[in-house]
Phi, psi and omega in degrees: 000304191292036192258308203290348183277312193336297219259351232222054166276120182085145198304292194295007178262001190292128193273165120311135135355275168352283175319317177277342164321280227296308168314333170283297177334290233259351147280004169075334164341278198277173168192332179273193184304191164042018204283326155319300209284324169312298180328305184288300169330282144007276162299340197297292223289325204282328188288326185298339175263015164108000193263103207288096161243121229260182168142137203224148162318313195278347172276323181086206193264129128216202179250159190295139181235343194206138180303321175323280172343294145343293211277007173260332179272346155286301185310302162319308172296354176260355162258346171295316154351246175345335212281320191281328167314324171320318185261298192330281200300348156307288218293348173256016216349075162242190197267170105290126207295149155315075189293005191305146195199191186232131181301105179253136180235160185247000000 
């Protein structure tokens, strides 16, 4: 996976999902259903050992070029966050404590 990425530096080298299927595809990687859902599955784990790969709808997957790049793709992924804690705790109609923080990255 970080291969199809490797060459993708900075928001305007940004793939599709799509777009990263069709290169795993075209290495013989993927071949079956769900391959989106791989894909993302995939990045979750590569962000989780540290590797900074951005990405937005409107941007698609890349890899970070610039610490700005990073702090927009933690800030979007810390509001997709927020959005689903918001509704849990309405549907359990409890308070939700403030997570707000200020981002810190090392």
């Amino acid at each position: 996976m970080p291969a199809a990425l490797s060459s993708r530096r900075g928001r305007e080298m940004g793939l599709t999902v799509k777009q990263v299927v069709e290169r795993l595809r075209e290495g013989a990687l993927f071949t079956g259903t769900n391959d989106d859902r791989k894909v993302r599955a995939a990045i979750e784990e590569l962000r989780r050992k540290g590797l900074h790969i951005c990405g937005t709808p409107s941007d698609g997957y890349y890899i970070a070029r610039t610490e700005e790049e990073l702090l927009e793709t933690c800030r979007f992924l810390y509001a997709r966050a927020m959005t689903s804690l918001i509704q849990v705790a309405a549907m359990r109609r409890t308070a939700l404590p403030d997570l707000r923080q200020p981002l810190r990255l090392v």
